[in-house]
PyMOL commands that place a pseudoatom at each C-alpha (Angstrom):
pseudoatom trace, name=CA, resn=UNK, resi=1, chain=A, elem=C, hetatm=0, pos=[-10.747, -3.869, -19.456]
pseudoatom trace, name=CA, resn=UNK, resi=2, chain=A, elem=C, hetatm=0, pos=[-9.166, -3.587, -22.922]
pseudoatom trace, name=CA, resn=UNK, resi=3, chain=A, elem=C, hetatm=0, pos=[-12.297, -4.067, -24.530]
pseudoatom trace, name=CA, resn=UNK, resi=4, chain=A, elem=C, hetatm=0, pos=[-14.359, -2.015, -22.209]
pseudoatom trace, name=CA, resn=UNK, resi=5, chain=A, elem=C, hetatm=0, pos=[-16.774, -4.219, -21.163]
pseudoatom trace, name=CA, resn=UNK, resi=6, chain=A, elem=C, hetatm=0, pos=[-17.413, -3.827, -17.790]
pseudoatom trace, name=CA, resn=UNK, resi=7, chain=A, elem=C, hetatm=0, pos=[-17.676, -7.073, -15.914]
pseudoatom trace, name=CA, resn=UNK, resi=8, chain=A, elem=C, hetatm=0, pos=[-20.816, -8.482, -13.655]
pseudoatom trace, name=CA, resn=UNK, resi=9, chain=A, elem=C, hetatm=0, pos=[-20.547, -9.434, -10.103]
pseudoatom trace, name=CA, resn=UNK, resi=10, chain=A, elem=C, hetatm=0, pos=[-22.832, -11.419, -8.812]
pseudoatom trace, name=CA, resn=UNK, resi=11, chain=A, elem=C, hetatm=0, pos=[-23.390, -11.539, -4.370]
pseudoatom trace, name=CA, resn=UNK, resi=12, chain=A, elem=C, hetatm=0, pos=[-20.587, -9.009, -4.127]
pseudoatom trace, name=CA, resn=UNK, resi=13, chain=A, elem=C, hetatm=0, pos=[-20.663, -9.258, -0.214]
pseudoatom trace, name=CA, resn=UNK, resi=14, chain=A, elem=C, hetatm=0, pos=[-20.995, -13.167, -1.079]
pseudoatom trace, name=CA, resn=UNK, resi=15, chain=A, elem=C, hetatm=0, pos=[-24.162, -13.627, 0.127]
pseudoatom trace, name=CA, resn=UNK, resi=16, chain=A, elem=C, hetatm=0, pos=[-23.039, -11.810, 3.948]
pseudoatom trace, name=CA, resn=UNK, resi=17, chain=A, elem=C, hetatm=0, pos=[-20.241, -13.692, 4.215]
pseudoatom trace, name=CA, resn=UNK, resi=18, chain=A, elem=C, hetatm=0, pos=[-17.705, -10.862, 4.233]
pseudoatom trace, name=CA, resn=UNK, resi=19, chain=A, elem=C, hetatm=0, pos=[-20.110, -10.071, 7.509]
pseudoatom trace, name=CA, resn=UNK, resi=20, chain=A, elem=C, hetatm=0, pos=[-20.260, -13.335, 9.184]
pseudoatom trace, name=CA, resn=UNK, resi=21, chain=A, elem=C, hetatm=0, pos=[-17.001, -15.050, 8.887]
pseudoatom trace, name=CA, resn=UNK, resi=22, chain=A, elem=C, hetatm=0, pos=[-14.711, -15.677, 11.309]
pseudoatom trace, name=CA, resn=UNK, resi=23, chain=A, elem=C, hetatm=0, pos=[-11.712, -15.707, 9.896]
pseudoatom trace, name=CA, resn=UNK, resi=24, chain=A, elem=C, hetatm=0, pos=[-8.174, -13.353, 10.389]
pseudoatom trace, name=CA, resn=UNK, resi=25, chain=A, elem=C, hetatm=0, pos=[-8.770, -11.544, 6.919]
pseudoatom trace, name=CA, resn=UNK, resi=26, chain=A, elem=C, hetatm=0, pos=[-12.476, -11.374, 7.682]
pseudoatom trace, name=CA, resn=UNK, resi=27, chain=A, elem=C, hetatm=0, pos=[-12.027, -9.746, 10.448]
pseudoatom trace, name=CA, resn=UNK, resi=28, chain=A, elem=C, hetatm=0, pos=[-9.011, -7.321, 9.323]
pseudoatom trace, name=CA, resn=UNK, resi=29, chain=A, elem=C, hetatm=0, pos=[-11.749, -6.321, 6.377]
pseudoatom trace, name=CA, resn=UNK, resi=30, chain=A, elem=C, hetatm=0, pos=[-14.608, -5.756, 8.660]
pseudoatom trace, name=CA, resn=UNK, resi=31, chain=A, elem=C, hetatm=0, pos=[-12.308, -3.571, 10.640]
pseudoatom trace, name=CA, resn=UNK, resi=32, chain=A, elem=C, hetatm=0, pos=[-11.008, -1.253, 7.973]
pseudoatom trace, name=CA, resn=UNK, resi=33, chain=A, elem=C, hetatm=0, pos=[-14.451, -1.352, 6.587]
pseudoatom trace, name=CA, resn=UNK, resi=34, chain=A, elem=C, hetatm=0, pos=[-16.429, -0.434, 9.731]
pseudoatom trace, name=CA, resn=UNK, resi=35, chain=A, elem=C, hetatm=0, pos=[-13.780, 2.303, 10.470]
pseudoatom trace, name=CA, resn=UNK, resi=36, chain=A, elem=C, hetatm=0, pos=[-14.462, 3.889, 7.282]
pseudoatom trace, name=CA, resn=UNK, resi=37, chain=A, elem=C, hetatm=0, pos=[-17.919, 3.585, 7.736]
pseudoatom trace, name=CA, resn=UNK, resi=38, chain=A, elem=C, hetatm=0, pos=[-17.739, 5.676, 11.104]
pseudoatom trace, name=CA, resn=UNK, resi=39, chain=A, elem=C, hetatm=0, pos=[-15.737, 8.405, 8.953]
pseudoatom trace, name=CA, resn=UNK, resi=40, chain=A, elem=C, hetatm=0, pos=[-18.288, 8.645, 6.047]
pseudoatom trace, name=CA, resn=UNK, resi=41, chain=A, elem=C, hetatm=0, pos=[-21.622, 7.665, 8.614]
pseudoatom trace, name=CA, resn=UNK, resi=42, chain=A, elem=C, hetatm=0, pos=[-22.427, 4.892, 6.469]
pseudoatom trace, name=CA, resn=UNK, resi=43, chain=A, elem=C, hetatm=0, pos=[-22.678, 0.926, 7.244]
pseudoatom trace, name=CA, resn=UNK, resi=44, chain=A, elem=C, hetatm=0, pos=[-19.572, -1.340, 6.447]
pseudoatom trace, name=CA, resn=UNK, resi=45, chain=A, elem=C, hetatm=0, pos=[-21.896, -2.740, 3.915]
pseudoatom trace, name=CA, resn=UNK, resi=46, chain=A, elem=C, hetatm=0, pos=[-22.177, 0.360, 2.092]
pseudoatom trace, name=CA, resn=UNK, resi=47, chain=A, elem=C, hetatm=0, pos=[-18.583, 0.728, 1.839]
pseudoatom trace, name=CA, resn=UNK, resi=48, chain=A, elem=C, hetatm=0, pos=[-17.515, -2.652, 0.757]
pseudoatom trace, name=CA, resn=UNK, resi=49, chain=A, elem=C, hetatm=0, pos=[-19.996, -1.845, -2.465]
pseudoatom trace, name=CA, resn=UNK, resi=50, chain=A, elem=C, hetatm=0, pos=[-18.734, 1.698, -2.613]
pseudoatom trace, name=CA, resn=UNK, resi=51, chain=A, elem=C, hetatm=0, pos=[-15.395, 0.092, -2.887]
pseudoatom trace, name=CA, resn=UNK, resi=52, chain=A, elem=C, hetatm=0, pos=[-16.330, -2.526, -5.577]
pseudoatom trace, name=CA, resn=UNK, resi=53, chain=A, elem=C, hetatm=0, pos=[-17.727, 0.285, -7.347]
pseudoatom trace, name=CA, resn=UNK, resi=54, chain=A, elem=C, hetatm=0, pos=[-14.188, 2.133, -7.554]
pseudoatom trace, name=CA, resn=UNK, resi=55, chain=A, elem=C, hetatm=0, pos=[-12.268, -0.959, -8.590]
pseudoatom trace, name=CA, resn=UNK, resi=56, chain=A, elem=C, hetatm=0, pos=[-10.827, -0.073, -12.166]
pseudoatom trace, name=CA, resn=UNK, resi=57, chain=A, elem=C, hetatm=0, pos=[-12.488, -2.413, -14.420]
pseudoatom trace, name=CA, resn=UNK, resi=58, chain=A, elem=C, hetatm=0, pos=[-15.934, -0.595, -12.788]
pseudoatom trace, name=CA, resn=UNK, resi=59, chain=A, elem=C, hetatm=0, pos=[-18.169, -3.644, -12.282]
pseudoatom trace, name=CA, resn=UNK, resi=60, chain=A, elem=C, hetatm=0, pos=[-21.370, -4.136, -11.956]
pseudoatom trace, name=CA, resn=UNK, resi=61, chain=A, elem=C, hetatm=0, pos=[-22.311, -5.483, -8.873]
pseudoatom trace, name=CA, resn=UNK, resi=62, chain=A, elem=C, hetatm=0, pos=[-25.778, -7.323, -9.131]
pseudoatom trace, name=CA, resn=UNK, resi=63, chain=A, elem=C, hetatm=0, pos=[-27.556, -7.422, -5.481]
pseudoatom trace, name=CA, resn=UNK, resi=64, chain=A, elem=C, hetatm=0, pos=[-30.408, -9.475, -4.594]
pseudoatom trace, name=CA, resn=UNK, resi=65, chain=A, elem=C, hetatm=0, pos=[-31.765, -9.286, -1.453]
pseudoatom trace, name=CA, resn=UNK, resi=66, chain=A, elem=C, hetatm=0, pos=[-34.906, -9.261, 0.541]
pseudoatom trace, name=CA, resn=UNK, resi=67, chain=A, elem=C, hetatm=0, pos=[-34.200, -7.273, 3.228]
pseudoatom trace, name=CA, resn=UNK, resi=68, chain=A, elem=C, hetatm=0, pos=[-34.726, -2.987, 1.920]
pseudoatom trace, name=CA, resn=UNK, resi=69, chain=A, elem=C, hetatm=0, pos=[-31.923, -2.108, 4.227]
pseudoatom trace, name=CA, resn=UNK, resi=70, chain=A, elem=C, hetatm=0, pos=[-29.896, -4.225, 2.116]
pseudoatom trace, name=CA, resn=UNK, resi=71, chain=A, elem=C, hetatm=0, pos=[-30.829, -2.604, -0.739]
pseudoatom trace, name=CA, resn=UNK, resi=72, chain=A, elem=C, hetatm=0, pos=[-30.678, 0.755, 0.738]
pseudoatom trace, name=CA, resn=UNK, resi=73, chain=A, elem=C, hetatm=0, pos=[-27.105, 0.575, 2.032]
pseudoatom trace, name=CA, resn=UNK, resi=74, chain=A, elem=C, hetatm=0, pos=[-25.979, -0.873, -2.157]
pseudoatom trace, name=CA, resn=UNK, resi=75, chain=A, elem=C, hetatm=0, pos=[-27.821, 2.597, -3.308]
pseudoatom trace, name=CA, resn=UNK, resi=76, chain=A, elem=C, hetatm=0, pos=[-26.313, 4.550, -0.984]
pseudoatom trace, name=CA, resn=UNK, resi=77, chain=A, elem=C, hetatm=0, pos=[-22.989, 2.969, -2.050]
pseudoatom trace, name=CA, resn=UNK, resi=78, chain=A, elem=C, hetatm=0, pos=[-23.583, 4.991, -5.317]
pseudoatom trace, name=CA, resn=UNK, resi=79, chain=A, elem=C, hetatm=0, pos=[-22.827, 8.421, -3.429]
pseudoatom trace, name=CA, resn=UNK, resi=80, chain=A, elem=C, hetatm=0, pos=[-19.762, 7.297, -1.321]
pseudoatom trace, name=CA, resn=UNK, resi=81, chain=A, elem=C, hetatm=0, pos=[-16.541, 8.212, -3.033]
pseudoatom trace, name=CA, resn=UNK, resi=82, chain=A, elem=C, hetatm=0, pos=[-13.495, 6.844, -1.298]
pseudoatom trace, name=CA, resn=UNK, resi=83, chain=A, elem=C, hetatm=0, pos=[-10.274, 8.218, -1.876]
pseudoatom trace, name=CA, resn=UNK, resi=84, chain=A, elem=C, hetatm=0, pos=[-7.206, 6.516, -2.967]
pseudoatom trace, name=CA, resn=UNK, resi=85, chain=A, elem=C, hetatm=0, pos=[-5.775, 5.648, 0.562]
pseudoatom trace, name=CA, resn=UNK, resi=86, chain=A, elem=C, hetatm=0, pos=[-9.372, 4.231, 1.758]
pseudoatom trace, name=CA, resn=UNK, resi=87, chain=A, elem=C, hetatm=0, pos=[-9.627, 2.369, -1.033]
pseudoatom trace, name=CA, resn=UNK, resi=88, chain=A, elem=C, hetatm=0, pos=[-5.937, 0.798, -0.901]
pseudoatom trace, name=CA, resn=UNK, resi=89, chain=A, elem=C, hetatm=0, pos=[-6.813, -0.005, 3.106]
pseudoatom trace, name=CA, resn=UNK, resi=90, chain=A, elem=C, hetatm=0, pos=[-9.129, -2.128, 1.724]
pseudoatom trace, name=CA, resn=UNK, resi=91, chain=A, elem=C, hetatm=0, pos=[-7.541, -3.869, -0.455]
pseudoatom trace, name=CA, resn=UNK, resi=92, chain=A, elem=C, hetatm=0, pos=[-4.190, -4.016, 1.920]
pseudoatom trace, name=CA, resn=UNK, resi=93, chain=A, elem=C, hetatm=0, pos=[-6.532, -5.439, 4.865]
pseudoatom trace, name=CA, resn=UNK, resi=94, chain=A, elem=C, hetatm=0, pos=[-7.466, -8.352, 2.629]
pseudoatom trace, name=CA, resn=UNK, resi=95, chain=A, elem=C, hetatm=0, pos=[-3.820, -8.990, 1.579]
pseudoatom trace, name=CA, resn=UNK, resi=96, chain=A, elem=C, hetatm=0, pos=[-2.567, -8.599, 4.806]
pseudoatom trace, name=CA, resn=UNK, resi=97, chain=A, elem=C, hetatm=0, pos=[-0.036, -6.643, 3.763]
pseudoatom trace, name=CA, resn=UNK, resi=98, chain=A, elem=C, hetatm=0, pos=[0.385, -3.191, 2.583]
pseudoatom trace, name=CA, resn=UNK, resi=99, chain=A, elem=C, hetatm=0, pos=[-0.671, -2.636, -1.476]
pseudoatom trace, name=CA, resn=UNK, resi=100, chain=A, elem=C, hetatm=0, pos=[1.430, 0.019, -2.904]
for i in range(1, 100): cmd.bond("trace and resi %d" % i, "trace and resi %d" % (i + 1))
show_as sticks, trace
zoom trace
């Protein structure tokens, strides 16, 4: 960040995981993330990259996928701004605990 260079993420939804696990912080993110999806009328997909997009070093997620909703719900990602408290749920559901 204190060179600017905005780093590359590559699979930021590692590769559907986020989607398909079934683990206690999976399923705390998919919760947080499908509510917010509901809000905004998006998928929980397109939130997870709107909320990569918003992290502060502003990375550059790299998607690959062969499915066009896929790619749909990453482009649509670019026209979802989440506030400050969406974007802390986020991050607080994957701690567990609140971020402050």
């Amino acid at each position: 960040m204190a060179l600017g260079v905005r780093p590359m993420i590559w699979s930021p939804l590692a590769g559907g995981q986020l989607f398909t696990a079934d683990d206690e912080r999976a399923r705390r993110v998919r919760a947080v993330l499908d509510a917010l999806g509901q809000v905004h009328g998006v998928s929980a997909a397109t939130v997870a990259d709107a909320w990569i997009l918003r992290h502060p070093p502003r990375p550059l997620p790299i998607i690959g996928s062969s499915r066009i909703e896929a790619i749909a719900e990453a482009v649509a990602a670019l026209s979802l701004r989440l506030d400050a408290e969406e974007w802390y749920g986020v991050w607080s559901a994957s701690t567990g605990h609140e971020v402050a």
